[in-house]
N, C-alpha and C positions, 0 to 999 in steps of 0.2 A: 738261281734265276727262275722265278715262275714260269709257268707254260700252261695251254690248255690241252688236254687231250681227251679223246674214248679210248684209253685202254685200261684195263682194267687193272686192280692193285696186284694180282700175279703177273697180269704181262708185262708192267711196268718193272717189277724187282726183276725179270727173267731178260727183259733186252738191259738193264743197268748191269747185271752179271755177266752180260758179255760184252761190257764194253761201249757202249753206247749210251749215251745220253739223249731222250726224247726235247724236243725244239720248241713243238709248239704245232697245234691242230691246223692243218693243213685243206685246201677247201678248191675244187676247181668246179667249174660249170656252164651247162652249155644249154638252151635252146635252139631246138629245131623247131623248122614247119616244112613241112612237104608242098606247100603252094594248093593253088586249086587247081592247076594241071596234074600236080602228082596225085592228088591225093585221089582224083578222078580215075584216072589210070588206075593207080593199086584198087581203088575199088571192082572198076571190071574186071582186072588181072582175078581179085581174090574170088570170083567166082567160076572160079578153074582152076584143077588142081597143076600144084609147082611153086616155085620161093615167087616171091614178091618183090621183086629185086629191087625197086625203087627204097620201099620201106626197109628190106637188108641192107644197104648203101646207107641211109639216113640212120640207123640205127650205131652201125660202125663209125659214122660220122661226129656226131654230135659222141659217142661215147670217148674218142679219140679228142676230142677238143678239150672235154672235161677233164679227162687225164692230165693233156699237154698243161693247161693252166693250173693244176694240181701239184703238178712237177713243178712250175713255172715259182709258185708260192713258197716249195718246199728249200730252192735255187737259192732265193732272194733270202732265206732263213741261213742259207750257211751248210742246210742240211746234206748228208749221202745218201740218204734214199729215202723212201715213205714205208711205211709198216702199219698193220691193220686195216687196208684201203676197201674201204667198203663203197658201193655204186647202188644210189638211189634212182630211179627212171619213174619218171611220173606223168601223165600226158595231160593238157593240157587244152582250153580252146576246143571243148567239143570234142577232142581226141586227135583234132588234127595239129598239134606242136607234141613234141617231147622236149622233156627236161630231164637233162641225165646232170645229177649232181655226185663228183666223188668226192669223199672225205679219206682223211688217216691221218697217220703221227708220226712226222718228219724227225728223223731219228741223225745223228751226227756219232759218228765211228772215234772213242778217245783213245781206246786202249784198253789192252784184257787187264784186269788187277789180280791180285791175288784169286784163284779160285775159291770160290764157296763153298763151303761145303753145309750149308743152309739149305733149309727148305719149306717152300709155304704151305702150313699145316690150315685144314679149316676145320674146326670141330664145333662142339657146345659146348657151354661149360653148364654146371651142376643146376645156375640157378636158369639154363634156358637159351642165356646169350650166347650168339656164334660170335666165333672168333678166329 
């Protein structure tokens, strides 16, 4: 079965050796905007020292949402869990939105096979090429 993933050709052989089979590139994502009331607040908040509680709230939020619908993808694939989950945040709009995007690779539990007794070599060979 084809799939798309980011993991790379050892973490790919390493989660197949234990069992797992990768699904297919998984994707959730969220914008925020803090409004123009918040965004007003946090500005006079940040010129005093202490957290910025509005901006800590929206940050956990919006990172929370991206997750959920990340999982929500990974559900709908059949999958047991996600692996590799990396969290991009980028802001937006003048800086008043965030955009939290997570990514990974929805992996599905078959079964241990025989152990391996393999291992991923990288080296050069003679004429220069890695391998």
């Amino acid at each position: 079965m084809a799939f798309t993933s980011d993991l790379s050709g050892q973490e790919f052989w390493l989660v197949v050796d234990k069992g797992y089979i990768p699904m297919g590139l998984v994707l959730g994502n969220s914008v925020y905007s803090m409004g123009a009331m918040g965004g007003w607040l946090s500005g006079i908040k940040g010129q005093f020292r202490g957290e910025v509680v509005e901006v800590t709230r929206l940050m956990y939020d919006a990172r929370e949402m991206a997750l959920q619908r990340m999982k929500a993808e990974a559900d709908s694939l059949g999958a047991d869990g996600v692996i590799g989950v990396e969290l991009k945040i980028e802001y937006l709009h003048g800086g008043q939105w965030m955009e939290v995007t997570a990514i990974g690779t929805a992996v599905k539990y078959v079964g241990m096979r025989e152990p391996s007794h393999g291992q991923v070599v990288v080296g050069t060979s003679e004429q220069g090429r890695t391998f």
